[in-house]
N, C-alpha and C positions, 0 to 999 in steps of 0.2 A: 734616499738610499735604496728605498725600493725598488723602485724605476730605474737602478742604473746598474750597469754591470763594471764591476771588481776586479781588479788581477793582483795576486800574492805573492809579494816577492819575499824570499828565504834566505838569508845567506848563510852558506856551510863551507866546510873546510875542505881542502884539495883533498880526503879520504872522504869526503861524502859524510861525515860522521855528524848527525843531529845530538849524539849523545849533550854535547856541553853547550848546546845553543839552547838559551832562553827565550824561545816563542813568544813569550807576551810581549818581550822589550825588544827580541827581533823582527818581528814580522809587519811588514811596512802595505798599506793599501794605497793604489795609484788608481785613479779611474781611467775605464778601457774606453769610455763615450759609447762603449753598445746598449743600448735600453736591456734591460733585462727580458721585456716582451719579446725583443729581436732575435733573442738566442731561444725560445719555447717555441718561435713562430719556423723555428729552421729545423726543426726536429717534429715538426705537425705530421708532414706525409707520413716519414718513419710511423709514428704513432697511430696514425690513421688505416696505414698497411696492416699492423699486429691485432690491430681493433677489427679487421675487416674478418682477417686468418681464424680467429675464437670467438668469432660469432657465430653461434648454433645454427641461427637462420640465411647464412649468408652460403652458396652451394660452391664455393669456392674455398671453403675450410675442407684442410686436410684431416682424414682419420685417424684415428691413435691405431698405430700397428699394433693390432692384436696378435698376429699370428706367432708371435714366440711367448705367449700367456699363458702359461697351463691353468690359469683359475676365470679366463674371458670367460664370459656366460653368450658372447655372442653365438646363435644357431648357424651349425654345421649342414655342409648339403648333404640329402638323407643318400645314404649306401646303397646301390643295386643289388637287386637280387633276382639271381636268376634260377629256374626251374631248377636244375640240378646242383643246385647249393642245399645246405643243411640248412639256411638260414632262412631261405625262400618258405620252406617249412616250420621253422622255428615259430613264425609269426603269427601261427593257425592253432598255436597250442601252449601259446602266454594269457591261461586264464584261469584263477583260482578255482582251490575247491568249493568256498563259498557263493561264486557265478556259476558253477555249475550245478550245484545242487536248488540255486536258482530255476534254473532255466528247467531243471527237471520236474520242479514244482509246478512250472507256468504249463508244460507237456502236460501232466498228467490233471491239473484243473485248470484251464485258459482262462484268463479273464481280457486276456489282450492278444491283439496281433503277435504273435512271435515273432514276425522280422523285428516289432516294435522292438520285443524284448531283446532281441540281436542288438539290437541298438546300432547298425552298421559295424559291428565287432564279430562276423558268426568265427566258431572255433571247430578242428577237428578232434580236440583234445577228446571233451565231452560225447559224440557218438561213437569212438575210438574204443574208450573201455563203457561204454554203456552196451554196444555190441557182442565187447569179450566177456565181459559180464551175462549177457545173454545165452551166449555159447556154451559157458562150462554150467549154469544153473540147467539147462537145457539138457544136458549129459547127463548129468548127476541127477537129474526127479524124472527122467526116461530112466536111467537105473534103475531106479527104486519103482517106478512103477512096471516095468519090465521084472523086474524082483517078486513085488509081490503077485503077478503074475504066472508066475513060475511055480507057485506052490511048494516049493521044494520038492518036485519029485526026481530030480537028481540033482549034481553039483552045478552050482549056476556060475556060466563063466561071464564074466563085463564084456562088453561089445563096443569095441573102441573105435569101430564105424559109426557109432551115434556122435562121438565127437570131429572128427571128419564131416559129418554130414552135419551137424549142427552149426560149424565154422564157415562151411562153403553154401550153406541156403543165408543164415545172416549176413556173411561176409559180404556173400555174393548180389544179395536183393540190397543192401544199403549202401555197395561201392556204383555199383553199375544201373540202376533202374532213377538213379540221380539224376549220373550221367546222359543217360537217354531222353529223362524229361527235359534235363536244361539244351541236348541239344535239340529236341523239336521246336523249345521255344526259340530257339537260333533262327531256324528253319523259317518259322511263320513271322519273325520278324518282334519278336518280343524276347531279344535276349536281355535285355539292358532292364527288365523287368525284378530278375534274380538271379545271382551270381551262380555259378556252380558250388563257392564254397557255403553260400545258401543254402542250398538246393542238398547238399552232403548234409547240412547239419540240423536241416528240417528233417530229415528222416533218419538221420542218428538219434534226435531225441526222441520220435516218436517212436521209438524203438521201446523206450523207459517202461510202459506197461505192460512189456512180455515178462518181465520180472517178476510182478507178483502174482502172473497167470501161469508161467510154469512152477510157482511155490506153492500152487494150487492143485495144479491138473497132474499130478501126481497121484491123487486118490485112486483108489478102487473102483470109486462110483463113478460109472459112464459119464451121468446123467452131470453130475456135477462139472465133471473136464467139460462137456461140450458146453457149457453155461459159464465159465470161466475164461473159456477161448473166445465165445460171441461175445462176449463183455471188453476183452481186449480186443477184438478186431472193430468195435461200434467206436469204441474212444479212440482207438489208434488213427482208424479214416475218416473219424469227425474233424479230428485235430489235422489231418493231413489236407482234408477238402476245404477244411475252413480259413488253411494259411494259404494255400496253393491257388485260389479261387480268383484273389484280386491278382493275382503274379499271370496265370492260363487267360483273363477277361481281357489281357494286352491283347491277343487276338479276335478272331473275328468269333463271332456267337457260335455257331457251327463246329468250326476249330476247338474253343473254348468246352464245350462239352464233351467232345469225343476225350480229349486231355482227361480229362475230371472221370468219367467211365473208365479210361485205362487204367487211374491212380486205384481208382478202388477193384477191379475186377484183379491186378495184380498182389494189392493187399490182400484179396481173400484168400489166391491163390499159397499165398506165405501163411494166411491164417489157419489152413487147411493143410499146409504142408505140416506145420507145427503140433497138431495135430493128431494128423496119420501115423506119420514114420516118428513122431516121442510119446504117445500118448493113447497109444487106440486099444 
């Protein structure tokens, strides 16, 4: 009986109705003579087909339509963005406070590469208000040293050209003196060396130690401002020659030096401005 195939005959009533039929005493077995193998052996392709289609490995299985899944985890193509979107910028300033007080750490004591520390991530976030932070301490302790200057021999009015000029020498030497270096390196064939947004935020952070030099050079005593300012100009161009060194060595030895000469005769020039017109 195993090997053979069965046909079940049923009899019912002209309504079709099984309700009053007794299955066990009606249902009658006739052999059909098909092997039972003959009828699995006729449904193999079919089988064979579906076997083929849910096979993970097989490059002819169809994908499961994801696209009306709001919970797919399959990766999306990433979104353009272009210069003049907000978004284009977004991505320069998605970095915590605790990365930035980071990296401000690593400016003001090195112990590693800072591109390292960039880790291919630089941000404009952090030289952005490390800047404006510069600016208004820079107003405020040229007040006061302008203040106590003054002696009070008449009424002393604030000079709100120190903050104008505090905004347009930092503003100005960490937006564009970047820009200038990363395009030489264009020029000499060593762009692919540091990016521009690099290149902004190597010198945004190296900004970090004007901070505690104009908390300083606010005193009375000459002698101290000038020794608080060499102290931030030696760590600021240490830090700047010593990141800038392997990024400028893409070109040729000659090239490579004049680069490193410009970084620092222009840092003095900022060291000096800072200086004169907040501090003298």
């Amino acid at each position: 009986m195993a090997n053979r195939g069965y046909d079940v005959v049923v009899d019912v009533d002209s309504e079709g109705d099984l309700g009053h039929t007794d299955l066990q005493e009606d249902l009658e077995f006739h052999s059909s003579g098909i092997p039972f193998s003959a009828c699995f052996t006729k449904f193999q392709p079919l089988t064979n087909l579906l076997l083929d289609f849910t096979d993970p490995t097989n490059p002819r299985k169809i994908p499961p339509d994801t696209s009306s899944n709001p919970f797919s985890t399959a990766p999306s193509a990433p979104s353009k963005r272009f210069l003049w979107t907000l978004s284009f910028y977004a991505q320069y300033f998605d970095v915590d406070t605790s990365e930035v007080l980071r990296r401000c750490t690593s400016a003001l004591y090195p112990r590693s590469p800072f591109l390292d520390v960039l880790d291919g991530n630089p941000d404009l976030y952090g030289p952005f208000w490390i800047a404006t932070t510069v600016v208004f301490i820079l107003f405020l302790t040229g007040t006061i040293s302008a203040y106590l200057a003054h002696n009070l021999k008449k009424h002393f009015i604030y000079d709100f050209q120190l903050l104008s000029g505090a905004a347009g020498l930092v503003y100005g030497y960490t937006g564009f003196i970047p820009v200038a270096l990363w395009g030489l390196l264009r020029w000499f064939g060593a762009g692919d060396s540091a990016s521009l947004i690099e290149c902004w935020s190597l010198y945004g952070y190296a900004n970090v130690i004007w901070i505690p030099v104009a908390l300083i050079s606010w005193s009375p005593i000459s002698v101290l401002n000038w020794v608080s300012v060499s102290v931030g100009f030696a760590m600021s161009v240490g830090f700047l020659v010593r990141n800038l060194w392997p990024v400028v060595n893409a070109t040729d030895a000659k090239t490579s030096r004049l680069l490193v000469v410009g970084v620092v005769v222009l840092h003095a020039a900022l060291a000096l401005a800072i200086k004169i017109l907040f501090f003298a």
